[in-house]
N, C-alpha and C positions, 0 to 999 in steps of 0.2 A: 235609686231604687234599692230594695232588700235583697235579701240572696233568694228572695222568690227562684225554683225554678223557671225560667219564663217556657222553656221547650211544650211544655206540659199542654199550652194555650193552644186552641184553637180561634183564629180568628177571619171573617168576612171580611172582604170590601167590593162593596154595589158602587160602580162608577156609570153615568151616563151619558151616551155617544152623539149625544150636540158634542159638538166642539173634542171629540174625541182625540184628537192630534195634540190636544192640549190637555184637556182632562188624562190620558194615560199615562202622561209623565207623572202625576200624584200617584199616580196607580203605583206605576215602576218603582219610583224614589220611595212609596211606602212600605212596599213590599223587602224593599232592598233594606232598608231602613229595621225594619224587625227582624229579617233574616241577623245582621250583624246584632241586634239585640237578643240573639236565641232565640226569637219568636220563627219557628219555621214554617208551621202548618198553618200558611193561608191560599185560602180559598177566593177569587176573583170571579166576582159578578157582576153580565152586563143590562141595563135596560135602556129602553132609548132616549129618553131625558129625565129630567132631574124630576118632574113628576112623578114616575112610576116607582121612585126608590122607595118612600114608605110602605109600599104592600110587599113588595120582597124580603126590605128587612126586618119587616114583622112577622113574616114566616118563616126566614132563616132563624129568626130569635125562638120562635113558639116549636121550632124542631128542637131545641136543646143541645145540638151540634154546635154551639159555638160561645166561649168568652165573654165575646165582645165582635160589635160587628161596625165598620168605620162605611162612610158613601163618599164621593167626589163629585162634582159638576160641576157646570159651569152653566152660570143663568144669564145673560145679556138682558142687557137693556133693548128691547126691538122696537125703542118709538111709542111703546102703547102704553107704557106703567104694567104689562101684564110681568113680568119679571120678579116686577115687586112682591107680587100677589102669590106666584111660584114659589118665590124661595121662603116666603114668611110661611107658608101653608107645609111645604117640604120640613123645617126645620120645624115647626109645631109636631107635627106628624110623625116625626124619629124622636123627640121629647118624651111624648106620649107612650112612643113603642117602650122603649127603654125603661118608663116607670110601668107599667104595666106587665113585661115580661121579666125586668128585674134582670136584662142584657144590656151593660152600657152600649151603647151606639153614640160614634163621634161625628161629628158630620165636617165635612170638608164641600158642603157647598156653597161653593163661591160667588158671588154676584158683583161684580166690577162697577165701581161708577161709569166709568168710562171707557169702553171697547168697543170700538173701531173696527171691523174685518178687515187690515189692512198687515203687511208685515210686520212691520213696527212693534202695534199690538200683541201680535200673535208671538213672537218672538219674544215681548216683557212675560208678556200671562204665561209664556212656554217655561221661561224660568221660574217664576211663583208660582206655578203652581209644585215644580221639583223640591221649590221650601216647603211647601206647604202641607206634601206628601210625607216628608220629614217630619213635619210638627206635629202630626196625625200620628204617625207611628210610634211618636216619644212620647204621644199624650194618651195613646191606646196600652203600653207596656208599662208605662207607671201606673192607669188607673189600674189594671187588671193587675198586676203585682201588690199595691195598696189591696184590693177588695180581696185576692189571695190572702196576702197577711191575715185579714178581719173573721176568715173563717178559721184561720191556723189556731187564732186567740181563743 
């Protein structure tokens, strides 16, 4: 990254509370994760599955309160192929926000081939998703320090 100041950013993240025990660790490690990048001023938002995140983060975007706005979730497979359908629809839908408000939004919803309610499970996806929290936050502090730079120019 540039000598961007990153302090300066304000930034979102909409996580949803399927699988919350596991979705909050993206939250935490992301959180934590831009803290040590200077990113301090984040704001943490809940709704109850990964459906609902596009209307929020297109309102948090359309207030002008914020950078850049990151979501987490976690989509399972429940038997029906509806999963499928959730997370292509969610990930269109923050695409869309993002070019339309001209607020990057990252998305970090997850959908596992394979997950089990079972310890095992819960326990892998508890640590990927703490990477994954990380990789969101390195990929929200560089875009917004790049798009920084671009208006500095």
């Amino acid at each position: 990254m540039s000598s961007t100041d990153t302090s300066s950013f304000r930034v979102a993240i909409v996580s949803a509370q399927w699988h919350a025990d596991i979705v909050d660790r993206a939250v935490d490690s992301f959180t934590t994760r831009l803290n040590e990048l200077g990113v301090t001023n984040v704001d943490v938002h809940t709704v109850p599955g990964a459906f609902e995140i596009p209307l929020l983060v297109r309102r948090l975007a359309a207030s002008g309160q914020y950078d850049g706005i990151a979501t987490a979730a976690l989509v399972v497979d429940g038997g029906i192929y509806r999963h499928e359908f959730v997370a292509q629809s969610v990930v269109e839908a923050l695409m869309k926000v993002q070019l339309e408000t001209d607020v990057p939004v990252f998305s970090g919803v997850l959908t596992p081939h394979h997950f089990h309610d079972h310890e095992e499970h819960r326990s892998q996806f508890s640590r990927h998703f703490v990477t994954k929290g990380e990789e969101l936050a390195n990929a929200v502090a560089s875009t917004l320090t790049t798009l920084a730079s671009l208006k500095a120019a």
